[in-house]
Every structure is written in structure tokens, then in C-alpha cells.
Biopython code that builds the backbone (N, CA, C, O; Angstrom):
import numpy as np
from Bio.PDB.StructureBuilder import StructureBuilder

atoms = [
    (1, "UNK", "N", (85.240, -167.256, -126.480)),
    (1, "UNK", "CA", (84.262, -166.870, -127.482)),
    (1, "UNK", "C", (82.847, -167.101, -126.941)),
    (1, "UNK", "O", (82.439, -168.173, -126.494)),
    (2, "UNK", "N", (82.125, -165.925, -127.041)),
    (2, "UNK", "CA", (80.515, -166.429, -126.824)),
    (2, "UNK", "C", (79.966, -167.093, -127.858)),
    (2, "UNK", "O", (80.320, -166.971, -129.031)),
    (3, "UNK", "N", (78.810, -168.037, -127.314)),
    (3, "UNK", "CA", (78.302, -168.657, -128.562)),
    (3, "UNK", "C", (76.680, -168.256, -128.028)),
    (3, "UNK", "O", (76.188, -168.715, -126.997)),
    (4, "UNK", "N", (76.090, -167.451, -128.820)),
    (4, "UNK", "CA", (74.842, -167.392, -128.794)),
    (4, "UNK", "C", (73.621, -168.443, -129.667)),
    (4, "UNK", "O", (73.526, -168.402, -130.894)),
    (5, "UNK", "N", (72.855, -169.241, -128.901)),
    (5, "UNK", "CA", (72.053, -169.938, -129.846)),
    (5, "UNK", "C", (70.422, -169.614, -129.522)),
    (5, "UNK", "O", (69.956, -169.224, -128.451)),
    (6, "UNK", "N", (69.602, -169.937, -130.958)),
    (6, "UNK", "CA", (68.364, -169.689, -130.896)),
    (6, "UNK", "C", (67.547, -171.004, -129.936)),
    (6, "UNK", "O", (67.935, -172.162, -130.086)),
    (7, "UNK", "N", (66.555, -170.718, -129.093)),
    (7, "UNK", "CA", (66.193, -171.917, -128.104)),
    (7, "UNK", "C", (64.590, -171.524, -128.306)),
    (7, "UNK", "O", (63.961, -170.503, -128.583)),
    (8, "UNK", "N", (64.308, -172.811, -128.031)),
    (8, "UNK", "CA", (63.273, -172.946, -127.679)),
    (8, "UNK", "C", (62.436, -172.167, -126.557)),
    (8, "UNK", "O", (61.249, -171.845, -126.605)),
    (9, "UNK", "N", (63.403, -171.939, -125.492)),
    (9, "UNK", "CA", (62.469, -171.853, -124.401)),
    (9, "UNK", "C", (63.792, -170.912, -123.691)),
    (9, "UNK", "O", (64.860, -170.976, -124.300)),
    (10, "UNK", "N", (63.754, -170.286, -122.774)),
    (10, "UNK", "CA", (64.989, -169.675, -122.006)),
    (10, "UNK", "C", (65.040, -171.080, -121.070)),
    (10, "UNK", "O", (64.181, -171.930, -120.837)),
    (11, "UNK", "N", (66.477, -170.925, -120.632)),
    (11, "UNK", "CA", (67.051, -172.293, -120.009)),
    (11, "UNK", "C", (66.247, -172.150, -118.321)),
    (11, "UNK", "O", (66.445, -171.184, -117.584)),
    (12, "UNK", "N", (65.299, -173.390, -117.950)),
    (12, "UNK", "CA", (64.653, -173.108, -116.724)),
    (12, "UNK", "C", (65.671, -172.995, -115.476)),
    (12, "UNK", "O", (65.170, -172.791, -114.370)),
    (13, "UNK", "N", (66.836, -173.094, -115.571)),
    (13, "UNK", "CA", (67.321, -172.671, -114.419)),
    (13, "UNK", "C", (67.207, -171.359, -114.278)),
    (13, "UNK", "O", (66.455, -170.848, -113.448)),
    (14, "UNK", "N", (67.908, -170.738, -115.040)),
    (14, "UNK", "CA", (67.787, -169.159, -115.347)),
    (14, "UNK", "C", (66.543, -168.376, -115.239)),
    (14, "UNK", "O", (66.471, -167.276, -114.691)),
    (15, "UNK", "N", (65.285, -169.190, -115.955)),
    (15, "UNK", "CA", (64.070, -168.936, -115.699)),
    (15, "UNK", "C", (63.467, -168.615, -114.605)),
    (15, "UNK", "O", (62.834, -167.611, -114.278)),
    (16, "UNK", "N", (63.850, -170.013, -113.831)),
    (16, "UNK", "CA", (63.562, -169.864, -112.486)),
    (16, "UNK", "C", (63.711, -168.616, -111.873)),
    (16, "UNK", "O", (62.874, -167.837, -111.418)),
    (17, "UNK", "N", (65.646, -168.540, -111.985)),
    (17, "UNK", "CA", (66.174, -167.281, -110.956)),
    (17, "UNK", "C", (65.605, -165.924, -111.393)),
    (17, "UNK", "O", (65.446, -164.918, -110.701)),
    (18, "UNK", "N", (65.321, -166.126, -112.755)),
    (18, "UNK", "CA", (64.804, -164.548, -112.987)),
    (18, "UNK", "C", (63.457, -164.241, -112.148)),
    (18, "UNK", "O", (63.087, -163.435, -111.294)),
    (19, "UNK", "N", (62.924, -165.350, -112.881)),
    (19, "UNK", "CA", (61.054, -164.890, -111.975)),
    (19, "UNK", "C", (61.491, -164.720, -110.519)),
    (19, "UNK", "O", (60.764, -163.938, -109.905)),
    (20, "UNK", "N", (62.518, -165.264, -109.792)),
    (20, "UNK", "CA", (62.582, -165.560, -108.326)),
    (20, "UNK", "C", (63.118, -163.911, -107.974)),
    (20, "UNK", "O", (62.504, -163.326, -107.083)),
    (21, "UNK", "N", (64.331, -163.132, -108.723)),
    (21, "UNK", "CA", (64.387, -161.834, -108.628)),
    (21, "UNK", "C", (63.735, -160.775, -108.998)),
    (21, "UNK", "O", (64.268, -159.666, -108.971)),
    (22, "UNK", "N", (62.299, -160.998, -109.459)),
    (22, "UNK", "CA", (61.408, -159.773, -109.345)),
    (22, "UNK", "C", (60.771, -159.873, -108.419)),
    (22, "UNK", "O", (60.336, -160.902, -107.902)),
    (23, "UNK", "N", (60.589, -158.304, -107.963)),
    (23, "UNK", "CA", (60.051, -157.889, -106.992)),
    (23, "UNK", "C", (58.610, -157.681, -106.437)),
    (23, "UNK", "O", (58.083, -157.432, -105.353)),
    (24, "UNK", "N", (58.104, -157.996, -108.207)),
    (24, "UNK", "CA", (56.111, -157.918, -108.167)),
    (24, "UNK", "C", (56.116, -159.305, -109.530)),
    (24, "UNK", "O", (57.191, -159.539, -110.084)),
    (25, "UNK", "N", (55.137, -159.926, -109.846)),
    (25, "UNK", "CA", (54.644, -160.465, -111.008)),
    (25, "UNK", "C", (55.035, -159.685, -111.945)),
    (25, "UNK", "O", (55.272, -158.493, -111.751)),
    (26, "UNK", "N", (55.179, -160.420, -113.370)),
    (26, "UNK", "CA", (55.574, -159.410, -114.436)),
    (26, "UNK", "C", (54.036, -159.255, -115.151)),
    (26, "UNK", "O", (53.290, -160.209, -115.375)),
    (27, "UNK", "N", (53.779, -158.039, -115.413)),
    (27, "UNK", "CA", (52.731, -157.577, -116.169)),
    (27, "UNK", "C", (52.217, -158.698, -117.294)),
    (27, "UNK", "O", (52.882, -159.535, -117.904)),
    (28, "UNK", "N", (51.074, -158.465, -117.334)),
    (28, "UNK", "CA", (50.558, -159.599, -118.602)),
    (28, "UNK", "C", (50.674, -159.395, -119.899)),
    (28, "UNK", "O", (50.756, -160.290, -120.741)),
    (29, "UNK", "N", (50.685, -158.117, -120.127)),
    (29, "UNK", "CA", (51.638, -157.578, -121.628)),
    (29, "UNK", "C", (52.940, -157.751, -121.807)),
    (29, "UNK", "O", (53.337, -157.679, -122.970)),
    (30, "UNK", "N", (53.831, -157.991, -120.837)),
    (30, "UNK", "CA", (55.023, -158.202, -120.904)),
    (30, "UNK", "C", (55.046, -160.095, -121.342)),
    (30, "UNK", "O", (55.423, -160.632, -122.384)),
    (31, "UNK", "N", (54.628, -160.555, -120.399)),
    (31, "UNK", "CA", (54.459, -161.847, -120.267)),
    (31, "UNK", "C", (54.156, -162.394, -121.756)),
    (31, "UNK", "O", (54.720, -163.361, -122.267)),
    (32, "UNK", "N", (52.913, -161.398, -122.503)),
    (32, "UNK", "CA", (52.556, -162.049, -123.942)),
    (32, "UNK", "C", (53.689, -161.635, -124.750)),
    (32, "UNK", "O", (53.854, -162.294, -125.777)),
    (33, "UNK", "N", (54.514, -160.684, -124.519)),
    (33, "UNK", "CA", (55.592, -160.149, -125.505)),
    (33, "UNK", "C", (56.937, -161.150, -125.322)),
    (33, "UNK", "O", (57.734, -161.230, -126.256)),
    (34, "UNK", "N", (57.175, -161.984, -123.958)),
    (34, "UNK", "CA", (58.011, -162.703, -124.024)),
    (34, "UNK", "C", (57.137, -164.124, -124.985)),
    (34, "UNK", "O", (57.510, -164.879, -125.883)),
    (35, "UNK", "N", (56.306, -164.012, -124.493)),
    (35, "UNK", "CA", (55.577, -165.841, -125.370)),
    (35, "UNK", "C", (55.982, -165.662, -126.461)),
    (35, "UNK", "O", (56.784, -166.456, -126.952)),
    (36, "UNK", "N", (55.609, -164.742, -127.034)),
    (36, "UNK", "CA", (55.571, -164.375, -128.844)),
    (36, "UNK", "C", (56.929, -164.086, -129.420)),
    (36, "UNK", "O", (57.032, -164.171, -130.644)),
    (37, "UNK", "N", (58.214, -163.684, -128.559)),
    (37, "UNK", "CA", (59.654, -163.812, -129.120)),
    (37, "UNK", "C", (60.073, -164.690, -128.881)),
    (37, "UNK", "O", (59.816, -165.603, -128.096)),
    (38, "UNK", "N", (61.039, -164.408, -129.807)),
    (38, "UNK", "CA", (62.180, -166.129, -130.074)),
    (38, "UNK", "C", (63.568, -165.478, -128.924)),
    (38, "UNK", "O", (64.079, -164.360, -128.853)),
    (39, "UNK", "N", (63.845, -166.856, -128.091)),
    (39, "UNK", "CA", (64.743, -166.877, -127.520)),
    (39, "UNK", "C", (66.180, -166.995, -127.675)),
    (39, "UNK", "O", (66.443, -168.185, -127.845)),
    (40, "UNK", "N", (66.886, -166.509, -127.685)),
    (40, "UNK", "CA", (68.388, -166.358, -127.970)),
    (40, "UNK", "C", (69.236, -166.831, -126.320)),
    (40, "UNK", "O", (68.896, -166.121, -125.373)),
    (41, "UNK", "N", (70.179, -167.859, -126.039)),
    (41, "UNK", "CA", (70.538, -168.280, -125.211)),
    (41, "UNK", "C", (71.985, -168.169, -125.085)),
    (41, "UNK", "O", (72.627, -168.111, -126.134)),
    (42, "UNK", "N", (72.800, -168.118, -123.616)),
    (42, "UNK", "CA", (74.550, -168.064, -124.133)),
    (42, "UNK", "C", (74.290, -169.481, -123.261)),
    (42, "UNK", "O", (74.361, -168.858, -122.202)),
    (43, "UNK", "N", (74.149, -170.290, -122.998)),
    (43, "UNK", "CA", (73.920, -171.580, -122.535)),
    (43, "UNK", "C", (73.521, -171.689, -121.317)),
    (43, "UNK", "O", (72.316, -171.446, -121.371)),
    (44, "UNK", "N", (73.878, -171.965, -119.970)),
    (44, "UNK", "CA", (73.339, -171.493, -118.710)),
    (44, "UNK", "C", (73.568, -170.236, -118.253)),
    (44, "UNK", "O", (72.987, -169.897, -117.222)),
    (45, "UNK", "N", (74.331, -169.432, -118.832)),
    (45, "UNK", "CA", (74.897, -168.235, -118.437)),
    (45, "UNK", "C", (73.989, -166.905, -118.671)),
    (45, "UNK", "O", (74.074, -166.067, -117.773)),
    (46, "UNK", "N", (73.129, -166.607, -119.765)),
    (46, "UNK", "CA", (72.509, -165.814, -120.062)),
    (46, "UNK", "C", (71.375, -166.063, -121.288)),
    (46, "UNK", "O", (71.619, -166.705, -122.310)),
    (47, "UNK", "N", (70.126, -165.441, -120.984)),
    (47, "UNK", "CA", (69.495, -165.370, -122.461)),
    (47, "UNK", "C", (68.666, -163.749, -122.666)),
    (47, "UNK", "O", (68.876, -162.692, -122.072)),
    (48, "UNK", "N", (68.018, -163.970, -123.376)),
    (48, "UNK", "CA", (67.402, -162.808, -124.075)),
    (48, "UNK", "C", (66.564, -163.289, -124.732)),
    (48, "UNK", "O", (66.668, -164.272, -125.466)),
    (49, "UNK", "N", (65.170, -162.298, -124.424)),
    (49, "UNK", "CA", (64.046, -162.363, -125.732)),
    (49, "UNK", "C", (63.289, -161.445, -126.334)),
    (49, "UNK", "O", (62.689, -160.518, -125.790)),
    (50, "UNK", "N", (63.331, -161.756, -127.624)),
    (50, "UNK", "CA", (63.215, -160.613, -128.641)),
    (50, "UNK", "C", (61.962, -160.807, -129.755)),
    (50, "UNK", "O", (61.665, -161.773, -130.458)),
    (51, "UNK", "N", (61.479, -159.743, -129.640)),
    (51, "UNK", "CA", (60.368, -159.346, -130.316)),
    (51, "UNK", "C", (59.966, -158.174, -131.236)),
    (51, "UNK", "O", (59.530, -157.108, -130.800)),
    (52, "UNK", "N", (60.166, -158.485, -132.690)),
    (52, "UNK", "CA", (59.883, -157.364, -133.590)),
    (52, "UNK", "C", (61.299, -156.256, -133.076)),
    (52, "UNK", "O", (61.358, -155.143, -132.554)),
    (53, "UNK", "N", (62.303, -157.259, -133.549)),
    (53, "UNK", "CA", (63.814, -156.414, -133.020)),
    (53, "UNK", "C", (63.771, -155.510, -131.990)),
    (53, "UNK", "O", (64.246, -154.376, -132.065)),
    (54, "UNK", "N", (62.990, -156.161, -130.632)),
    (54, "UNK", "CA", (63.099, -155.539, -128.919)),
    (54, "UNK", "C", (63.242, -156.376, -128.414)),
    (54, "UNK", "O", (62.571, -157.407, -128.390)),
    (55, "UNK", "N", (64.407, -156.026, -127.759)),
    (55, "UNK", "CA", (64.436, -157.185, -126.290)),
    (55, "UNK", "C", (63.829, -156.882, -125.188)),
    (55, "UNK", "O", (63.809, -155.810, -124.584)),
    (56, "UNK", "N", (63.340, -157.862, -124.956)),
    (56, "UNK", "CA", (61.786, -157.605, -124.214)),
    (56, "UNK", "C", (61.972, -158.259, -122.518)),
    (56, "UNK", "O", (61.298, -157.990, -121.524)),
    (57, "UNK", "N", (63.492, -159.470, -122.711)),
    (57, "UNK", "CA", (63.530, -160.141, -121.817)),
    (57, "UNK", "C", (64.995, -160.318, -121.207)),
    (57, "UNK", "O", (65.509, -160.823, -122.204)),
    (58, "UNK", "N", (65.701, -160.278, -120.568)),
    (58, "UNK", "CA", (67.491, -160.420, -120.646)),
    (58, "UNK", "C", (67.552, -160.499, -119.041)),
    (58, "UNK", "O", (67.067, -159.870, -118.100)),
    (59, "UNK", "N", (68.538, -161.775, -119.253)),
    (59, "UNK", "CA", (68.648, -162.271, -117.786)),
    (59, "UNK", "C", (70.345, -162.803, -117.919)),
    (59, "UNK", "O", (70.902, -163.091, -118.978)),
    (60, "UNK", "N", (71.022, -162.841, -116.418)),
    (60, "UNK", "CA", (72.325, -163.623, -116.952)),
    (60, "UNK", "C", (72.405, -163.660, -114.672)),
    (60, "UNK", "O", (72.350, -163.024, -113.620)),
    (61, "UNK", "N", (72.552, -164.848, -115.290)),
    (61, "UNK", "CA", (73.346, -165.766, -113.922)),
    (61, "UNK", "C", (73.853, -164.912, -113.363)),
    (61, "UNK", "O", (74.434, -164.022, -113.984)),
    (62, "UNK", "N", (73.775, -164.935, -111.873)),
    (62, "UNK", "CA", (74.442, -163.801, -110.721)),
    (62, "UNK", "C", (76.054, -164.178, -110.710)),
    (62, "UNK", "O", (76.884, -163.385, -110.266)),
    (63, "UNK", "N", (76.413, -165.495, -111.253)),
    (63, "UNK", "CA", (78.104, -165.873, -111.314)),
    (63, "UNK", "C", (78.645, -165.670, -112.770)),
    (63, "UNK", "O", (79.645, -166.234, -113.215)),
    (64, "UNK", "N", (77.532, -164.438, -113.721)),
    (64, "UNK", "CA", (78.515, -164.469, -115.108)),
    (64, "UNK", "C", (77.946, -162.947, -114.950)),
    (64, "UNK", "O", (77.942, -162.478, -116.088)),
    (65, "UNK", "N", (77.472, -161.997, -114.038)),
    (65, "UNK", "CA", (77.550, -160.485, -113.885)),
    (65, "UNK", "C", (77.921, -159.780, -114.462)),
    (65, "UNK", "O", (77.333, -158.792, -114.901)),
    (66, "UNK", "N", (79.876, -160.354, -114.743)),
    (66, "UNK", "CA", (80.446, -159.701, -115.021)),
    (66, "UNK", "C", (80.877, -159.310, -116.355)),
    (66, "UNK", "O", (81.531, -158.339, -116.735)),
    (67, "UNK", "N", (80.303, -160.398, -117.047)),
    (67, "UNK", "CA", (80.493, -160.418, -118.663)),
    (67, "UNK", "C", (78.832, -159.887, -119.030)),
    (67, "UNK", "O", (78.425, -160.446, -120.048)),
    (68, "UNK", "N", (77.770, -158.890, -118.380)),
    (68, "UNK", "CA", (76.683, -158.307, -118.744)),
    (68, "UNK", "C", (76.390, -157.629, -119.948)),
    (68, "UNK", "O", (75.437, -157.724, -120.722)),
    (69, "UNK", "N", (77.709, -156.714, -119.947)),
    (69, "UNK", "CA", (77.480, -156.202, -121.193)),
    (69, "UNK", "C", (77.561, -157.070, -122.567)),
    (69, "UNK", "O", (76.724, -157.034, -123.468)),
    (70, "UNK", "N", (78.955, -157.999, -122.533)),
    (70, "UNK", "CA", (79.067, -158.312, -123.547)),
    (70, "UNK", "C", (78.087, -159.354, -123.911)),
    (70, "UNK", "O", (78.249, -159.831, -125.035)),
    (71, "UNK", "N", (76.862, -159.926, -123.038)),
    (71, "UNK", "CA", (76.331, -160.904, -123.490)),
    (71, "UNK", "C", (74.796, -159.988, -123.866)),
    (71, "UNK", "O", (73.776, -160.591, -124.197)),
    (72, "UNK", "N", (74.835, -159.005, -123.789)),
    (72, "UNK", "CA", (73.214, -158.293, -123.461)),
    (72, "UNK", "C", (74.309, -157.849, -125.363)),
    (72, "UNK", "O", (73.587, -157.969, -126.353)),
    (73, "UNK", "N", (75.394, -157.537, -125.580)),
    (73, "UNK", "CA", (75.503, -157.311, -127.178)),
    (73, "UNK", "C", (75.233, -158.078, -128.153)),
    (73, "UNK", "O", (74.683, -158.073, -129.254)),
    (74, "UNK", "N", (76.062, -159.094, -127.065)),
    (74, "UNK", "CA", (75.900, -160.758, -128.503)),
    (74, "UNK", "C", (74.306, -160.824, -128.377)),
    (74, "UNK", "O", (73.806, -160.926, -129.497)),
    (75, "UNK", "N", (73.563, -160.802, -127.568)),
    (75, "UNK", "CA", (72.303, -160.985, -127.792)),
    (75, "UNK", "C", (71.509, -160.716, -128.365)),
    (75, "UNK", "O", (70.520, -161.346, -128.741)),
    (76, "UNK", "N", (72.099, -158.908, -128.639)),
    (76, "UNK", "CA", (71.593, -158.044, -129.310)),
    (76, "UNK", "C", (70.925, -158.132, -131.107)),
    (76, "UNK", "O", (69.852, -158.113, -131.711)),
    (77, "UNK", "N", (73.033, -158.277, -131.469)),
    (77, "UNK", "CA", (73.327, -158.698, -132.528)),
    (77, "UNK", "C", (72.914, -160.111, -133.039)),
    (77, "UNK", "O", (72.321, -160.211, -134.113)),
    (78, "UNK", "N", (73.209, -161.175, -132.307)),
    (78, "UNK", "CA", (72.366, -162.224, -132.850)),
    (78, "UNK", "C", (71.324, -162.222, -133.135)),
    (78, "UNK", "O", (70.900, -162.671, -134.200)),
    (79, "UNK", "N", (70.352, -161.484, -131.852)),
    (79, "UNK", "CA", (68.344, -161.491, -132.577)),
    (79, "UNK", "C", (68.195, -160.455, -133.403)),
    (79, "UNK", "O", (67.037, -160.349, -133.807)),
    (80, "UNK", "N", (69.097, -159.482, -133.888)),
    (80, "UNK", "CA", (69.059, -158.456, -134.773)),
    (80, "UNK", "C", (67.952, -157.577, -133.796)),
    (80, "UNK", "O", (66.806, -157.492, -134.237)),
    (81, "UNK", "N", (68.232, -156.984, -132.608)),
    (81, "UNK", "CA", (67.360, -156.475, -132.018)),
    (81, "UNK", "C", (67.656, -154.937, -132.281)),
    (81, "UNK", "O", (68.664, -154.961, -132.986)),
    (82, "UNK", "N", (67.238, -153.394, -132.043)),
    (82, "UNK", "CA", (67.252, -152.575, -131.829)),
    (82, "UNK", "C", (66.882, -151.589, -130.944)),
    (82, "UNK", "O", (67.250, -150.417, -130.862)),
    (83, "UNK", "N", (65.837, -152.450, -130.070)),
    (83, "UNK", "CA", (65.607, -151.354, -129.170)),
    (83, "UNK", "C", (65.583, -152.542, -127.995)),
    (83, "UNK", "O", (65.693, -153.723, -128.325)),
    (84, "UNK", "N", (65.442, -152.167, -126.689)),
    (84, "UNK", "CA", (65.760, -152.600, -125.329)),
    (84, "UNK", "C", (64.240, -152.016, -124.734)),
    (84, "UNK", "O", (64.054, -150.806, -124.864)),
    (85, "UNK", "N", (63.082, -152.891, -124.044)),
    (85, "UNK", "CA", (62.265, -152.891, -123.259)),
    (85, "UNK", "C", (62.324, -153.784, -121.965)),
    (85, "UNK", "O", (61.353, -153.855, -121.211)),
    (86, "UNK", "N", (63.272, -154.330, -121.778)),
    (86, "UNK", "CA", (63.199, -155.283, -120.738)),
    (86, "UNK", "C", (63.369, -154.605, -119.839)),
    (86, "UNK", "O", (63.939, -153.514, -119.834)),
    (87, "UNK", "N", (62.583, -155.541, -118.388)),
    (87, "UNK", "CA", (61.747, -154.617, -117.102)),
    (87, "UNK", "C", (63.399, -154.458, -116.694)),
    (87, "UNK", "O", (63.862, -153.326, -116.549)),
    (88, "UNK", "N", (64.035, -155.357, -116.564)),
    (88, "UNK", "CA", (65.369, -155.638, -115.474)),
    (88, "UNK", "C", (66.184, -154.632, -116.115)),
    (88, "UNK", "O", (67.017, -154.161, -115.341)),
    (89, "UNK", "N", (66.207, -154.193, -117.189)),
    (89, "UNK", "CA", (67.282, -153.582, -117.631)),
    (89, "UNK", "C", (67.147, -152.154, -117.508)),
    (89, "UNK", "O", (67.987, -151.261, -117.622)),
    (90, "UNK", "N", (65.271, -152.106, -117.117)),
    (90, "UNK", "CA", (65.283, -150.874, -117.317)),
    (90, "UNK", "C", (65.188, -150.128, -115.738)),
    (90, "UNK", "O", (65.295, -148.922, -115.519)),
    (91, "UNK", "N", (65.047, -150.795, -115.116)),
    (91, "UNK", "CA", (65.244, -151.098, -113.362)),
    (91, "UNK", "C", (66.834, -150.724, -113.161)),
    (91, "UNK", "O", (67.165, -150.044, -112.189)),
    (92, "UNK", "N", (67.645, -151.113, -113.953)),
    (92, "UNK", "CA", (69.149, -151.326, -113.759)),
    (92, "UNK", "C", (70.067, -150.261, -114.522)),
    (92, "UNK", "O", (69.717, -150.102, -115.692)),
    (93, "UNK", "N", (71.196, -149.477, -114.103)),
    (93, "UNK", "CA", (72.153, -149.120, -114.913)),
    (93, "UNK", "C", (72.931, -150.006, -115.445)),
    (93, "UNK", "O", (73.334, -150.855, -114.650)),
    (94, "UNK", "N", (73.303, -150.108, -116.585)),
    (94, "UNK", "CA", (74.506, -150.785, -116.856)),
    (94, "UNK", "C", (75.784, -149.934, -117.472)),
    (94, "UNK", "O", (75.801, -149.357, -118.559)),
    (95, "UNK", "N", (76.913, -150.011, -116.436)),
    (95, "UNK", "CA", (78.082, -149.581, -116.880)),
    (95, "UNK", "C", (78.517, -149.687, -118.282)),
    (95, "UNK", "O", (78.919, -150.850, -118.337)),
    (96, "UNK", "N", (78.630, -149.322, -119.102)),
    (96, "UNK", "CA", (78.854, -149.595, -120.520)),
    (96, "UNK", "C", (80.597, -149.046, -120.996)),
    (96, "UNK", "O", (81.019, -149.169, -122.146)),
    (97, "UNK", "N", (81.312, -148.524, -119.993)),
    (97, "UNK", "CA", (82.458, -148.170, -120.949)),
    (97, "UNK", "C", (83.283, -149.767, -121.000)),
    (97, "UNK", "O", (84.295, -149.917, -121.684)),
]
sb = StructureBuilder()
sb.init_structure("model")
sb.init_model(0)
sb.init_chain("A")
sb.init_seg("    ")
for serial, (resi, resn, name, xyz) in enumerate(atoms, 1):
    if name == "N":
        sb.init_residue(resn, " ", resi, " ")
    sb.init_atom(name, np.array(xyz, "f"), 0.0, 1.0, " ", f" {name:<3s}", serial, name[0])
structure = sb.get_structure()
């Protein structure tokens, strides 16, 4: 079972690795759109952040890959999000069947 919880902060390990896998600085509008959403976490494995029901932010550990989709849903559904702006995701296909 996933357990998605609301956090304070995205978990700094994860933090870390994300900032460490972009390829430029993240824009400063992006940057204020993550400050200003509330974080949704699957514990070290993945989080998400959401703003005015957009996820603005979604990251997941290079050793939980494989469960992407289902944690970018629970994430979804937990922050009651609807639309998807995040840079990585939008950089990325994700297989969805």
C-alpha cells in the first residue's frame, strides 16, 4: 500500500538528488511556485508539489522508477491536483499503460 503524507518540506535526500539531476538551475518562477505549494511525500521514495491543484514539482528515487506512475497518481489524488507543470515530467515520457 502507498501511503502518501502532507510534509513540510520534500524529504532532503530526494531534494538533494533532484536539484543534482537538472541540467540548468530551475527558473525563479518555478522555484516561487514550489515555495508556495504544500508538499505531499511517499516517504524517501517520492514526493510532489502542488499548487492551486498543479503539480508543479515530482521527483521519485532512481531505486523506486519503477512504481512512477503509481506514485505521480497517489500524489495526484492526495493533493487533489489537476493539472501537471513539473519541469521533469515535462522533459520526460511516462509510459502510462
Amino acid at each position: 500500500m502507498i501511503k502518501v503524507t502532507k510534509a513540510a518540506s520534500p524529504p532532503p535526500s530526494l531534494l538533494q538528488d533532484y536539484v543534482e539531476s537538472l541540467a540548468e538551475p530551475q527558473e525563479l518562477y518555478m522555484e516561487e511556485q514550489v515555495n508556495a505549494g504544500k508538499t505531499f511525500s511517499i516517504g524517501d521514495e517520492a514526493y510532489g508539489v502542488i499548487l492551486d491543484r498543479v503539480l508543479v514539482e515530482f521527483f521519485v528515487a532512481e531505486s523506486n522508477r519503477q512504481n512512477i506512475v503509481d506514485y505521480l497518481d497517489h500524489i495526484m489524488i492526495k493533493g487533489n491536483a489537476t493539472r501537471i507543470r513539473a519541469r521533469k515530467l515535462a522533459a520526460k515520457r511516462i509510459d502510462c499503460h
